[in-house]
VOPAGU-2260 file (C-alpha; in pm, 1 decimal, decimal comma):
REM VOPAGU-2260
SITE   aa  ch    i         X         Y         Z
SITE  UNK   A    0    3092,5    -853,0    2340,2
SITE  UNK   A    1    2955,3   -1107,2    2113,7
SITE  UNK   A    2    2897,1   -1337,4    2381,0
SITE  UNK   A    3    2681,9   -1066,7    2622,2
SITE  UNK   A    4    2463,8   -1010,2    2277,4
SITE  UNK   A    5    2440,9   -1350,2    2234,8
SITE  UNK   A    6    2260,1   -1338,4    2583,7
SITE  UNK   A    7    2066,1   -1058,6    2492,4
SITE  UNK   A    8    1920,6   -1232,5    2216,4
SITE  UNK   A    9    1872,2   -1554,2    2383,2
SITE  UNK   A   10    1667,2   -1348,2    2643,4
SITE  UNK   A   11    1428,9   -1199,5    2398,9
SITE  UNK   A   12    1329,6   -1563,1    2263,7
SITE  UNK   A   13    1258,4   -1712,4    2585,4
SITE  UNK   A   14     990,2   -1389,8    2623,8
SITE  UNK   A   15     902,0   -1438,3    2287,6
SITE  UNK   A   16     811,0   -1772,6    2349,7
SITE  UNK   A   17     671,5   -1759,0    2642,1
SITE  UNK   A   18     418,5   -1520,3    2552,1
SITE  UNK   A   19     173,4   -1698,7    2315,9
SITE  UNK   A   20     -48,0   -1434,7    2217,9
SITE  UNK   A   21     281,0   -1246,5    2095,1
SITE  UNK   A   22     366,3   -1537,2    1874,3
SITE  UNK   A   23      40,5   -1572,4    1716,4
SITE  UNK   A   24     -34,9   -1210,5    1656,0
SITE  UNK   A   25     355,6   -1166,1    1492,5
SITE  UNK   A   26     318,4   -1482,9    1244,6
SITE  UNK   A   27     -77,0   -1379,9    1206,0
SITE  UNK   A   28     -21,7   -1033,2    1077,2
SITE  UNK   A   29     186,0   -1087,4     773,7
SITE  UNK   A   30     -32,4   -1367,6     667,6
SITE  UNK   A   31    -340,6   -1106,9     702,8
SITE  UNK   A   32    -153,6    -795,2     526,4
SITE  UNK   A   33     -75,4   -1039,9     215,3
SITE  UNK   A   34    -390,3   -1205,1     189,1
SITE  UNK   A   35    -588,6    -842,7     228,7
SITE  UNK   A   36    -353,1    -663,9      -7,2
SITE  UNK   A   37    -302,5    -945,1    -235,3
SITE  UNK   A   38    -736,2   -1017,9    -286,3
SITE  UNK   A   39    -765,8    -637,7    -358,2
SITE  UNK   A   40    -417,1    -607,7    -591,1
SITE  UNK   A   41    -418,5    -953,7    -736,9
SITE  UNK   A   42    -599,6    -805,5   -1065,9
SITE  UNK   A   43    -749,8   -1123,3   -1035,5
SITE  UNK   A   44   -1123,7    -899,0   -1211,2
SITE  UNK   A   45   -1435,4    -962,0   -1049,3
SITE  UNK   A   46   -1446,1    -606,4   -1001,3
SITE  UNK   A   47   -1820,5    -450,9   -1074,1
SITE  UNK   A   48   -1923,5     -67,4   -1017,2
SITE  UNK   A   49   -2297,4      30,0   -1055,3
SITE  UNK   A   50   -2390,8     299,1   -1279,6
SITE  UNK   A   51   -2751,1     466,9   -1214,0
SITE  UNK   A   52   -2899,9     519,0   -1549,9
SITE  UNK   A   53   -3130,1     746,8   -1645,0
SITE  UNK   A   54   -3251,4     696,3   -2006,5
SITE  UNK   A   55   -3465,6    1022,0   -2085,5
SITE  UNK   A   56   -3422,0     906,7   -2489,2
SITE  UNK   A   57   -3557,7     561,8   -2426,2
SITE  UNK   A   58   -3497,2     481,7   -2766,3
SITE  UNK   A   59   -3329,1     215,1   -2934,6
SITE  UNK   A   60   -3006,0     385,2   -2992,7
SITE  UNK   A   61   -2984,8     480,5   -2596,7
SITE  UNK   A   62   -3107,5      77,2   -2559,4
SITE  UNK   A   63   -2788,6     -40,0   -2762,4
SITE  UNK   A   64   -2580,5     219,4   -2620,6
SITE  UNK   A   65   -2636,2      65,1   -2205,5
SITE  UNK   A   66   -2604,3    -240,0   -2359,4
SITE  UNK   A   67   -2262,2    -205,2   -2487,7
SITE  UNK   A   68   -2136,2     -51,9   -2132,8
SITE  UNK   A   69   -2333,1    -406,4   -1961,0
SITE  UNK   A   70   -2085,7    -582,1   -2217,3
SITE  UNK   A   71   -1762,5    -488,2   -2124,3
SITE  UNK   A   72   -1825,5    -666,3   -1823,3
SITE  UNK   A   73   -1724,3    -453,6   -1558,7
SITE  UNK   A   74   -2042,0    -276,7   -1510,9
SITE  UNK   A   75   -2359,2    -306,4   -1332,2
SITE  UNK   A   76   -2676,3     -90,8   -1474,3
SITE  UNK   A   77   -2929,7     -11,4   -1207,4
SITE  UNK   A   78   -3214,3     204,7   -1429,5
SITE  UNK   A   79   -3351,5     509,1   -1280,6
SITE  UNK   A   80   -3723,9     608,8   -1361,3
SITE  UNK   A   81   -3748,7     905,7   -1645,8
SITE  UNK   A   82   -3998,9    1030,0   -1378,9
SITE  UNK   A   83   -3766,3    1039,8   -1067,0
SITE  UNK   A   84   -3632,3    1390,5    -970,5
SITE  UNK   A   85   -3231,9    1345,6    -970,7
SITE  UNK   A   86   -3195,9    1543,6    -670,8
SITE  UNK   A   87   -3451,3    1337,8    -493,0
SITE  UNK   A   88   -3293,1    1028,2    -603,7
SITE  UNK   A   89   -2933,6    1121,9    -470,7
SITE  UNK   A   90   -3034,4    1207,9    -131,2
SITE  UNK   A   91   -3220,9     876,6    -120,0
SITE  UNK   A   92   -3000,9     641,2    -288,6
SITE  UNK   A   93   -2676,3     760,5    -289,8
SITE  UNK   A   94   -2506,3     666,6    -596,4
SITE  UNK   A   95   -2125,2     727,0    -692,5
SITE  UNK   A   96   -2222,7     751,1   -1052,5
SITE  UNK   A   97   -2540,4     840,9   -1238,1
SITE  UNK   A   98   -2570,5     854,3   -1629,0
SITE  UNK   A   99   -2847,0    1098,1   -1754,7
SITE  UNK   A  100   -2895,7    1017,8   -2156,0
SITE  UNK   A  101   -3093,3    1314,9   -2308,7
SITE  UNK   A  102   -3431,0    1273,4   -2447,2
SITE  UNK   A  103   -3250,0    1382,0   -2792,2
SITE  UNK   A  104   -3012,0    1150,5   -2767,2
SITE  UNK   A  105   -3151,8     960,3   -3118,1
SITE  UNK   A  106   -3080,2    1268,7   -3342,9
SITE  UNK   A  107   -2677,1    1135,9   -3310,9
SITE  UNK   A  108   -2815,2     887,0   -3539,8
SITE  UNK   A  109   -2981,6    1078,4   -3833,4
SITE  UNK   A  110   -2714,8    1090,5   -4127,6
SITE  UNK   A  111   -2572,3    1379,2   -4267,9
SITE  UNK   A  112   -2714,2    1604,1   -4006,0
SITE  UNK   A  113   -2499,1    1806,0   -3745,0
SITE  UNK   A  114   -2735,4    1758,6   -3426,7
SITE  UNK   A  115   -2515,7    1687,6   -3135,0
SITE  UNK   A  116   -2638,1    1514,4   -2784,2
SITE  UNK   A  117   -2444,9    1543,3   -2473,7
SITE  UNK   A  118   -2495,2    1242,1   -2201,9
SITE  UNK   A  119   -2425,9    1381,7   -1877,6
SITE  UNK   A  120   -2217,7    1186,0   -1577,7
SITE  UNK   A  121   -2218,1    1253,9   -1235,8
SITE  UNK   A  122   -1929,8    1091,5   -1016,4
SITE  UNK   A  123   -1860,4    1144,8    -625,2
SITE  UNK   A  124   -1490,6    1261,4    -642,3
SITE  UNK   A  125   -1360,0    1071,1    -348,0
SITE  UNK   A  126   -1489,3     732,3    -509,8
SITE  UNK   A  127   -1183,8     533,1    -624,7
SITE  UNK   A  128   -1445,3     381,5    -887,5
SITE  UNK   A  129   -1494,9     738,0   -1037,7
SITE  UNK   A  130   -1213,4     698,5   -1277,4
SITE  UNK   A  131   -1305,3     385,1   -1409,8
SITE  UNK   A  132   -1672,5     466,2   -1424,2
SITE  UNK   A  133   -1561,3     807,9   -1629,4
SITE  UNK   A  134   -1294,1     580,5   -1846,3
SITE  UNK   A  135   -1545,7     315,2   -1976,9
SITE  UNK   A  136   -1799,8     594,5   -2070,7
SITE  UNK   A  137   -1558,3     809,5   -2244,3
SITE  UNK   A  138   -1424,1     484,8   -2414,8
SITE  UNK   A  139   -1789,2     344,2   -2522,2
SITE  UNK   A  140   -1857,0     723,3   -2628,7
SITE  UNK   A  141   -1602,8     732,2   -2843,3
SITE  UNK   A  142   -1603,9     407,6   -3029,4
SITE  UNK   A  143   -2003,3     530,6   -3106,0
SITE  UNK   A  144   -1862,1     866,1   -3233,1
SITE  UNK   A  145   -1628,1     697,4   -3465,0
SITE  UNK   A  146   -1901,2     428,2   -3591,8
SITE  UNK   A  147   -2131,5     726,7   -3641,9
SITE  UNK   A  148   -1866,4     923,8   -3817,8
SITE  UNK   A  149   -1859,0     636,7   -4042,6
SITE  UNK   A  150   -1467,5     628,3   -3941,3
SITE  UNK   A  151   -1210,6     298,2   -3866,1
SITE  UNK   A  152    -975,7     249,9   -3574,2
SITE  UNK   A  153    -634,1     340,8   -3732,3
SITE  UNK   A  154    -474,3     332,0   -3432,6
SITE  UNK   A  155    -512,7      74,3   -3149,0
SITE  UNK   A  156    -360,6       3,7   -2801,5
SITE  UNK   A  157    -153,0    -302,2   -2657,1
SITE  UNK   A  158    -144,9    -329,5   -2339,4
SITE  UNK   A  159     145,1    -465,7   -2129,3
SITE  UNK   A  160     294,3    -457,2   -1778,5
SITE  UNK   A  161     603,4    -226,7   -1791,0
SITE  UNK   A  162     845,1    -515,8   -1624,3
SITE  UNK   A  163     749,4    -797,9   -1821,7
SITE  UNK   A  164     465,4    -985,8   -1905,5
SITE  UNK   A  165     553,8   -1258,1   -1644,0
SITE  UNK   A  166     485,0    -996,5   -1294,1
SITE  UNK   A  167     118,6    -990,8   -1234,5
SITE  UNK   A  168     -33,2    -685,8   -1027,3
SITE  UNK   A  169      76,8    -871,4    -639,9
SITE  UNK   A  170     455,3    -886,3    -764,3
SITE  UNK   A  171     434,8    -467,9    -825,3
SITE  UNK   A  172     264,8    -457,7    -493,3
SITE  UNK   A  173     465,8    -690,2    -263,2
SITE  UNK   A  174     764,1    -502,4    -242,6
SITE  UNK   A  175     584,3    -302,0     -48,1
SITE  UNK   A  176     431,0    -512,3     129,7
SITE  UNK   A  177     764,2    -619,1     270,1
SITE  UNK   A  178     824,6    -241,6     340,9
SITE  UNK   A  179     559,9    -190,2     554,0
SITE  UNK   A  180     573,0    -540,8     709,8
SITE  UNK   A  181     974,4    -438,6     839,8
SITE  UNK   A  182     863,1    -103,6     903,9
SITE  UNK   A  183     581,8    -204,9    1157,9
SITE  UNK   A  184     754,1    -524,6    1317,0
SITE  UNK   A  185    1029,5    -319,6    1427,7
SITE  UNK   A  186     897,2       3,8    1511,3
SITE  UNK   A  187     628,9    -166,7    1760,6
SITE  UNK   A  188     850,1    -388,8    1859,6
SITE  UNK   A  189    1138,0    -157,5    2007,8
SITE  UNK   A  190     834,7      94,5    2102,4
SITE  UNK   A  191     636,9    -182,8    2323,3
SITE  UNK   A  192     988,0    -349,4    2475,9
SITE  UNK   A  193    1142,3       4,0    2611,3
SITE  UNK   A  194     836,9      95,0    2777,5
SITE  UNK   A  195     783,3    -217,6    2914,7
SITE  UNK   A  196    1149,8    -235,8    3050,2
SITE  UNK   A  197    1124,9     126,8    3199,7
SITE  UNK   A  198     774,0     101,4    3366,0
SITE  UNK   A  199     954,6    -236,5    3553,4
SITE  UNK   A  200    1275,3     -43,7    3605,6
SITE  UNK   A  201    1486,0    -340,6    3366,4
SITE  UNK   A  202    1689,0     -73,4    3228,3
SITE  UNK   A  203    1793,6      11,4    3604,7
SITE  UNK   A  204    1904,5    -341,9    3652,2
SITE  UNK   A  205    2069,9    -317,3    3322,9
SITE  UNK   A  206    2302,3     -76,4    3421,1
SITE  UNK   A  207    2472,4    -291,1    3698,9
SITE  UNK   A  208    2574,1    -560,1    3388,3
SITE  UNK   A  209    2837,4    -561,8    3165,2
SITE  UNK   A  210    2609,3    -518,9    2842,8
SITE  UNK   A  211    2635,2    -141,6    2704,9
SITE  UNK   A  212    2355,2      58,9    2572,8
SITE  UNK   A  213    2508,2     -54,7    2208,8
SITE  UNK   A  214    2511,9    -423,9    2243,2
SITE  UNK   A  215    2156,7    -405,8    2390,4
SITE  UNK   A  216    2046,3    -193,0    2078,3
SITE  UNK   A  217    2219,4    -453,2    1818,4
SITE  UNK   A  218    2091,1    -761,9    2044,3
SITE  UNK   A  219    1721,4    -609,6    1970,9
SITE  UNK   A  220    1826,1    -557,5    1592,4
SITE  UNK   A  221    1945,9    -857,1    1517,5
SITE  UNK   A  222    1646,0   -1033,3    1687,3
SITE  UNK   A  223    1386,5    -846,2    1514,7
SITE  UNK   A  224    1615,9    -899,6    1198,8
SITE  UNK   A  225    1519,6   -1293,7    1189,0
SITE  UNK   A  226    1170,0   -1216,3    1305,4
SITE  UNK   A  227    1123,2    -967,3     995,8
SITE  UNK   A  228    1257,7   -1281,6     816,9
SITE  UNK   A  229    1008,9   -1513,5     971,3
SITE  UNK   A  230     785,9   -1299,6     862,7
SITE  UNK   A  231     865,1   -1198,3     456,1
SITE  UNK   A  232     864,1   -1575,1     418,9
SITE  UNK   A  233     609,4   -1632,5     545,7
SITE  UNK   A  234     440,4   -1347,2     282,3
SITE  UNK   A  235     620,4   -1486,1       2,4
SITE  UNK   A  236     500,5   -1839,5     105,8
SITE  UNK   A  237     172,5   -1708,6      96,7
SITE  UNK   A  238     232,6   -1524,5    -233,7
SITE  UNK   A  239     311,5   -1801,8    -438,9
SITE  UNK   A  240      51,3   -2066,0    -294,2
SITE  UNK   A  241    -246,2   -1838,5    -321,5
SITE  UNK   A  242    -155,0   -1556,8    -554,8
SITE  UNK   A  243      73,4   -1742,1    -789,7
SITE  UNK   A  244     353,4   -1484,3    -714,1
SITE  UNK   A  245     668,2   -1474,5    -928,1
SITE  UNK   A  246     878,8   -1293,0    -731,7
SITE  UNK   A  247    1208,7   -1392,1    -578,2
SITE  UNK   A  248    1461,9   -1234,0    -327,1
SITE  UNK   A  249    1764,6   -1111,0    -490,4
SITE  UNK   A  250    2096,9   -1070,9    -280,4
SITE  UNK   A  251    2022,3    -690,9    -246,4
SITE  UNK   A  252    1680,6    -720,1    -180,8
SITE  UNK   A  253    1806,5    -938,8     102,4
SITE  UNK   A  254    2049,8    -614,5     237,7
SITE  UNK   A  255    1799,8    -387,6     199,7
SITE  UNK   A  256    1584,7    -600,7     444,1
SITE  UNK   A  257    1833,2    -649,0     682,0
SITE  UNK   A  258    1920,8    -269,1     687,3
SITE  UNK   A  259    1592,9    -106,7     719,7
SITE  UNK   A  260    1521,0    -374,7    1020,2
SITE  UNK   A  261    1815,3    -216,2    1135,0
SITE  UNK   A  262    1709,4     115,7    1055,8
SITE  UNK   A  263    1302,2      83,9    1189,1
SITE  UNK   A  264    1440,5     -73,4    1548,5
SITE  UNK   A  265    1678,7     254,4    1557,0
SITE  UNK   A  266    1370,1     473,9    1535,0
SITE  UNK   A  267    1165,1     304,4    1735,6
SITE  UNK   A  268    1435,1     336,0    2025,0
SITE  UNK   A  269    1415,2     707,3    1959,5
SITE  UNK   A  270    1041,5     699,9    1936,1
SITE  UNK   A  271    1056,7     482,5    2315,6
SITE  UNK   A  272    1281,0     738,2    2452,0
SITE  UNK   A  273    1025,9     987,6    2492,5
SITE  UNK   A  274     774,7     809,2    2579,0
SITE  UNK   A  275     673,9     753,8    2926,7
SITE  UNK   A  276     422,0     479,3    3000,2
SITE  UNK   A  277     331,8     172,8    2810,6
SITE  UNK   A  278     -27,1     339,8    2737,0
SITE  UNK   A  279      73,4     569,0    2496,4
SITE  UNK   A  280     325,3     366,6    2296,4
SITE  UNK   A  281     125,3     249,6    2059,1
SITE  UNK   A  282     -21,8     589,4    2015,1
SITE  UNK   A  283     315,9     749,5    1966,6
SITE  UNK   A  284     427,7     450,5    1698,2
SITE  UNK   A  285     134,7     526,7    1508,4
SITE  UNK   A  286     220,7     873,7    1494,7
SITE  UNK   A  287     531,5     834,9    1289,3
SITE  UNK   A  288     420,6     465,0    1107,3
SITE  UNK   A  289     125,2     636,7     964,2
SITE  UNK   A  290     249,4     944,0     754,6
SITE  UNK   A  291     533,4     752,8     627,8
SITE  UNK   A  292     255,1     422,1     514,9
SITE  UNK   A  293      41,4     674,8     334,5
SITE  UNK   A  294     303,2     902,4     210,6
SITE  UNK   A  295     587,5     699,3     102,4
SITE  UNK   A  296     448,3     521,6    -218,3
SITE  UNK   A  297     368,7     213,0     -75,5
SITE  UNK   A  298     -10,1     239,7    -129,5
SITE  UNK   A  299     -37,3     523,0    -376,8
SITE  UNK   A  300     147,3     660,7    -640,8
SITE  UNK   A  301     333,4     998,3    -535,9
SITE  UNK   A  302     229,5    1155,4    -896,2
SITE  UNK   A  303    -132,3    1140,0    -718,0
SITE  UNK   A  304     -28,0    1346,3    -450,8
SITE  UNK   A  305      50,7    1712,0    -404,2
SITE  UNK   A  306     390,7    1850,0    -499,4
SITE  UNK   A  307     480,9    1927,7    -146,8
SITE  UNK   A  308     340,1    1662,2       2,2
SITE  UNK   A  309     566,2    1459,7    -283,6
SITE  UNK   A  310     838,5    1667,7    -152,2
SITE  UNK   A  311     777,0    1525,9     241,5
SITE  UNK   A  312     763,1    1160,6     128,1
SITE  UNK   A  313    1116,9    1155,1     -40,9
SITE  UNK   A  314    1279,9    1243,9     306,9
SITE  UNK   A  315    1080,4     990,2     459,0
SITE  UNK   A  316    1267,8     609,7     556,1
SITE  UNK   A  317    1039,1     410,9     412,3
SITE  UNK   A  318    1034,1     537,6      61,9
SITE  UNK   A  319    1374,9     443,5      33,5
SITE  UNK   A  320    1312,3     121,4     147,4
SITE  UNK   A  321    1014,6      62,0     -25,7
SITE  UNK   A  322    1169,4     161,8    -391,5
SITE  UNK   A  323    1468,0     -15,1    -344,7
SITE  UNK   A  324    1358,5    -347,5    -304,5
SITE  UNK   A  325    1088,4    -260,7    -573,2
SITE  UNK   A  326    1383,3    -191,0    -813,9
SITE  UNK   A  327    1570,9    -504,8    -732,8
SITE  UNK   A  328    1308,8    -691,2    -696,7
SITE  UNK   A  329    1042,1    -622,8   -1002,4
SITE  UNK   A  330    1251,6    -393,6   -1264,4
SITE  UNK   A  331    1582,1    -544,1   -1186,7
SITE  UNK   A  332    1743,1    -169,9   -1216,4
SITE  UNK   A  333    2008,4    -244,6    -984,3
SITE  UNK   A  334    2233,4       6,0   -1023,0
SITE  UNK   A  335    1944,6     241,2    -855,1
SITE  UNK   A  336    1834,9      11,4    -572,5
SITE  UNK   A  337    2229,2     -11,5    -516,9
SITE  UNK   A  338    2214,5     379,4    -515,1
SITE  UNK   A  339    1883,2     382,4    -260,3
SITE  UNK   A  340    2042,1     103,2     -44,3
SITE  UNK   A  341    2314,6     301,0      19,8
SITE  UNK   A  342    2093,2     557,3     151,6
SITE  UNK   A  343    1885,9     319,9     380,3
SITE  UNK   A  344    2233,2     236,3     499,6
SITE  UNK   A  345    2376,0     580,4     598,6
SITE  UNK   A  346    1971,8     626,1     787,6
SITE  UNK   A  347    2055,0     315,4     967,6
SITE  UNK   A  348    2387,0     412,2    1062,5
SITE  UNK   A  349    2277,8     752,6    1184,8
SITE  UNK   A  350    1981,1     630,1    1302,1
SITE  UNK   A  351    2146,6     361,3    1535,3
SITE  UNK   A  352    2394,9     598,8    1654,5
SITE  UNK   A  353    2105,4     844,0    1748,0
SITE  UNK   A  354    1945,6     564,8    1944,2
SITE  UNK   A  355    2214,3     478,7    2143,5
SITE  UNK   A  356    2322,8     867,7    2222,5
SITE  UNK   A  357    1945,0     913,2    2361,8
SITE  UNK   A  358    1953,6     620,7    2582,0
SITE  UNK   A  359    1996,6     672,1    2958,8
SITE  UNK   A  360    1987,7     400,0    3132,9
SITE  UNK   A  361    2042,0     560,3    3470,1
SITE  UNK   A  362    1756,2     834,3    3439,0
SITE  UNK   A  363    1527,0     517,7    3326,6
């Protein structure tokens, strides 16, 4: 048995190799996702939203107040005329944030007196710079109320990564990284090979050889297993040259790796085995790699979503996956990630066994 998947395996390299475009696109992709991800998560700043600015006051109080939002450095004032009609300017512009200041916006500033201003901000909801926009006027806003309040800061804020000072914002995201990297490798993979090998009737020719439905199914595993290792070094290589990454594989990090290969080429064999020309693979792999990217943490936090959709995303592979190599990996809880590896390890198991059940050979 051992010997037939040795063949097996042996097979898929000489294809692999022999197909050059194959080669490039599987060492190119990883090298792509962590240098996209890792120039948007790398914290590294830079970052710079534009606030439209309406000053109605134009006074020196409103002057002083858009100068202290220019100064915290993450904002870009673009002044609108006290002339322009907002509604006009919207439609013609189209800015995800516009600060109206009141033309009474002075009388904050006369002492002992009880007039009150309200500066108005308009955000488009869908705009992930919304939040910050909102943030750094509420913060400026405040820090003004407590100067004119003649008041001190009693209380102030430290900031600090939860795991340690020494994890920048790539080492919180490249666990997942990893995820998604295993998730798509495989799936694609498995998807693209089984409809390949029906549409050319391999799977026919299969059947009059000694290797079993099984040993085909772990040959495929265990050769996607060292290209999903090719390809999270090849990450992590990356990681620490460009990002300055601090990350490092632990032993269960490694298990979870080699079980959710294990556990993605499984469902992409199911995936293939309703699927019946190579034209709609990828179509049907996207169907199920989708959802569980977007729903399964990787990306977004699953407080952010909705409480059933929260619900959907812990029954989902690739959450599992994703937080147990985040666990082992960043807050080094590994009593948990030994917990969620177990999981990934009973999917695999069922997983695998499901594969090999749905295969037929003979009707292929």
């Amino acid at each position: 048995m051992p010997h037939r998947i040795l063949v097996a395996i042996k097979g898929e390299i000489k294809t692999f190799y022999r197909n050059k475009s194959t080669i490039f696109w599987t060492l190119t992709f990883p090298i792509v996702l962590i240098l996209l991800f890792g120039a948007i998560f790398s914290g590294s700043g830079g970052g710079v939203v534009d606030i439209h600015v309406q000053d109605l006051s134009d006074s020196s109080f409103s002057h002083q107040f858009i100068q202290t939002l220019k100064d915290t450095g993450s904002v870009k004032i673009i002044n609108v005329s006290k002339e322009a009609n907002l509604e006009d300017y919207i439609k013609n512009n189209s800015p995800y944030a516009l600060l109206i200041i009141p033309p009474n916006f002075q009388n904050a500033t006369i002492n002992n007196s009880y007039n009150s201003t309200q500066i108005r901000v308009l955000t488009e909801p869908t705009s992930s710079a919304s939040n910050l926009v909102n943030g750094l006027i509420s913060g400026v806003t405040s820090q003004y109320n407590l100067i004119l309040a003649n008041g001190t800061n009693r209380i102030t804020i430290k900031y600090n990564d939860i795991a340690g000072e020494k994890f920048g914002f790539i080492d919180f995201f490249l666990p997942g990284v990893i995820a998604l990297t295993t998730m798509t490798t495989t799936i694609f993979w498995m998807v693209s090979v089984m409809t390949r090998y029906r549409t050319n009737g391999i799977f026919k020719k299969l059947t009059t050889t000694p290797i079993t439905r099984y040993e085909w199914l772990a040959a495929q595993i265990l050769w996607q297993l060292a290209v999903v290792i090719i390809s999270v070094f090849i990450i992590m290589l990356v990681g620490f040259t460009v990002f300055n990454m601090h990350l490092t594989l632990t032993p269960l990090a490694i298990v979870v790796i080699i079980l959710s290969s294990a556990l993605f080429s499984s469902i992409g064999m199911i995936i293939a085995r309703f699927i019946r020309d190579e034209e709609s693979a990828s179509t049907a792999a996207n169907l199920v790699t989708f959802p569980m990217m977007f729903l399964s943490g990787i990306f977004f936090n699953l407080a952010m979503m909705p409480s059933f959709l929260q619900q959907i995303a812990k029954v989902l592979p690739l959450y599992y996956v994703g937080e147990a190599l985040r666990n082992t990996m960043v807050y080094n809880n590994q009593n948990l990630a030994l917990e969620q590896t177990n999981f990934v390890a009973i999917l695999s198991l069922i997983f695998f066994a499901a594969g090999v059940v749905l295969s037929k050979w003979k009707e292929d």
